[in-house]
N, C-alpha and C positions, 0 to 999 in steps of 0.2 A: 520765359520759361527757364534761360540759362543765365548765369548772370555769374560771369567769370571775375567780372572787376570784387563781386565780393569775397570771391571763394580764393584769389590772391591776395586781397586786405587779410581775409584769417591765417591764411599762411603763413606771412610775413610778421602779424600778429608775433603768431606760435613760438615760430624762431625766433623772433626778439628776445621773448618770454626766456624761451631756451638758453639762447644766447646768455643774457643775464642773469639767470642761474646758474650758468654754469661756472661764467667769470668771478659769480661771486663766490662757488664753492673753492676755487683756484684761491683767490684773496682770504679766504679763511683758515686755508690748508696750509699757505705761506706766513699765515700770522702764527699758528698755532707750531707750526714749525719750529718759526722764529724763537718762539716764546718758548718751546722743548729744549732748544740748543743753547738759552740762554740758563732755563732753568737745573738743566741736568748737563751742560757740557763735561765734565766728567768721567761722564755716561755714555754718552752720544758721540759717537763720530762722525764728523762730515760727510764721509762714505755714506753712513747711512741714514744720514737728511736727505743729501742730492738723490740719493739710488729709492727715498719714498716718495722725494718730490719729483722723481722722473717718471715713476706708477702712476701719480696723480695726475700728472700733464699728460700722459698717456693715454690715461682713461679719459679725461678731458676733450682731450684731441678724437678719440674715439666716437664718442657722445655726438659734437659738433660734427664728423663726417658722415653718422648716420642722419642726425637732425638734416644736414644740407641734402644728402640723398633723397630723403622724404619730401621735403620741399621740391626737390628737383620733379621727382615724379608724381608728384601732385599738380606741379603746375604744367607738364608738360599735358598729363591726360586731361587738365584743362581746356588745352590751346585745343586737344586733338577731338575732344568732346564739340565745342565751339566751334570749329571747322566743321566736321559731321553735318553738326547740325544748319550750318549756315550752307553745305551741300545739298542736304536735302532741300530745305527751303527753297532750293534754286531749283532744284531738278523738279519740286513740285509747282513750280511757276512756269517752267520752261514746257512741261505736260500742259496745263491748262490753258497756257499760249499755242497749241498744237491742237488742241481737241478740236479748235470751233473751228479750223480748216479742213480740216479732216474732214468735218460732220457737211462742208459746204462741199466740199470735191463731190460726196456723195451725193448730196441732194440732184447736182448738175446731169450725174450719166442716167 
């Protein structure tokens, strides 16, 4: 009915997924950068490559701590899902290992 091993496979999926677009939009942002300060140095000062490239790693950074948060509590109400339900299981095993004593105690008075 639960099946945690898959609902962590898509997870880890996800975030790869994430992951890799995000390194790639960082790689594009430092090319295009690159390619601004070569073509307009003139124009451009340092200050304000490092001060667009610090917004972008920021946002970057931003992105990746929400994506890991998600992950985090996805997997956690996983685990907590998965325990639940392997509690009850027990507590309904535990009942119907009880019921037929019960039922014999009575037959005896």
């Amino acid at each position: 009915m639960f099946n945690s091993s898959s609902n962590t496979n898509l997870v880890a999926r996800s975030a790869s997924t994430k992951t890799n677009r995000t390194f790639k939009k960082l790689a594009l942002i430092a090319v295009i950068a690159t390619a601004s300060v070569g073509a307009q140095a003139n124009e451009l000062s340092s200050a304000d490559v490092v001060s667009a490239l610090e917004t972008r790693f920021t946002e970057a950074t931003t992105e990746m701590l929400q994506t890991a948060k998600q992950e985090i509590t996805l997997n956690l109400q996983s685990h907590i899902a998965e325990q639940l339900f392997e509690l009850s299981s027990s507590l309904e095993l535990t009942e119907s290992v009880t019921e037929p004593d019960t039922a014999l105690v009575s037959n005896e008075d």
